[in-house]
Each structure stands twice: as structure tokens, then as C-alpha cells.
C-alpha positions, 0 to 999 in steps of 0.5 A: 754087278760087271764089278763083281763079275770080273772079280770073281773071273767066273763065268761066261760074262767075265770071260768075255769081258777079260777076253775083250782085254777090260780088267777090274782097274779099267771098269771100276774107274770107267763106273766111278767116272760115270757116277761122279765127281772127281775126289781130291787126290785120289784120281777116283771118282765120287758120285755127287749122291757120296758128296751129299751124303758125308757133308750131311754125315758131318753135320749130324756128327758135329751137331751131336757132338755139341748136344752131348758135350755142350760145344762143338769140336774143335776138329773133325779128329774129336768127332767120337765113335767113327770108323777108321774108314769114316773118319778118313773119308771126312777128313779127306773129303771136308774142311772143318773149323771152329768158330765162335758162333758155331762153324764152317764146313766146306767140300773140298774139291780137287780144282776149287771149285763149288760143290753141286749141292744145294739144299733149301733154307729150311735145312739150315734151320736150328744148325750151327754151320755159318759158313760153307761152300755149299749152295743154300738156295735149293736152285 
């Protein structure tokens, strides 16, 4: 909402926050910097909720992908029916690989460190991800 507000530079609010020398730049990247993590190499923030929801996307996108065509791609790029924006934000913010047993997906962090995310053994049930840098034992 205080993101629009100063966007549209209408009203009593927008006036007092512009007159109090915050500009749109300024309180986008102060909320981002409250919601989140840093994305990697964007110097923008991610909130942890964003992070959890593109692995998930990910790994529902790769698992359709091999019921459809009997395998899974060899890269995030043959994912199929992705917007531009949603193939960027994979590509950007996962590490995808192929292996002969299924594959590996990470979250790539800016600094290499662990995500925090973590998600019970029962998610990883019936999947075909062997390896990631997500945390599996739901602490």
C-alpha cells in the first residue's frame, strides 16, 4: 500500500512521505529488506515465503514434465508453458541438474549459504530430487 501511494504522488500521505524526502527507491528496497533475503545479484530482497514458493514451483514444473514426457529435462530452459518472467526467476534464483536417477536442485544464495527452508520427510515422498541444499528434517 505506502508503495503505491508513492507511486501515484497523490494524496496527503504521499505528499507527507515525499516532503519527508522518501522516495519510491528508497521504501521499496527498505520493505524488501524487511520481508526477506537478499536475491543474488540483484542487491533486491526476496522474502523467505518467495524462496519457498519457486523451489515448490520448480519441483512441480520438473515432476510434470517427466509424467508428460516419460523424463526429466535436461535444464530448467525445456521446462514448457512458462512466462518469461517465471522462467527468469528459476533460472536465476535455482541451480537445476540432471541426474541419472532423477536431480539436483539447489537455492542459490548470493553468499553460499543454506536456504531457510525446511519441509518434512513426507514432501520428498514419490519425487525424483536426490540431491538439494534445502533442509529435510522440518526442525
Amino acid at each position: 500500500l505506502l508503495l503505491g501511494v508513492l507511486r501515484e504522488k497523490k494524496g496527503i500521505a504521499a505528499q507527507a512521505l515525499i516532503g519527508a524526502g522518501i522516495t519510491l527507491e528508497m521504501a521499496r528496497a527498505e520493505v524488501l529488506r524487511l520481508l526477506g533475503d537478499e536475491a543474488q545479484g540483484t542487491g533486491m530482497r526476496v522474502s523467505s515465503h518467495e524462496v519457498d514458493q519457486l523451489f515448490k514451483m520448480a519441483i512441480a514444473l520438473v515432476e510434470l514434465h517427466r509424467v508428460r514426457t516419460g523424463t526429466y529435462p535436461d535444464s530448467l530452459d525445456d521446462l514448457q508453458f512458462l512466462s518469461a518472467y517465471d522462467r527468469h526467476s528459476l533460472v536465476k534464483g535455482l541451480r537445476y541438474e540432471k541426474l541419472p536417477d532423477g536431480y539436483a536442485l539447489d537455492v542459490v544464495r548470493p553468499n553460499g549459504e543454506k536456504p531457510e527452508l525446511s519441509y518434512p520427510p513426507d514432501f520428498w515422498k514419490g519425487l525424483g530430487i536426490r540431491r538439494t541444499n534445502v533442509d529435510r528434517s522440518d526442525t
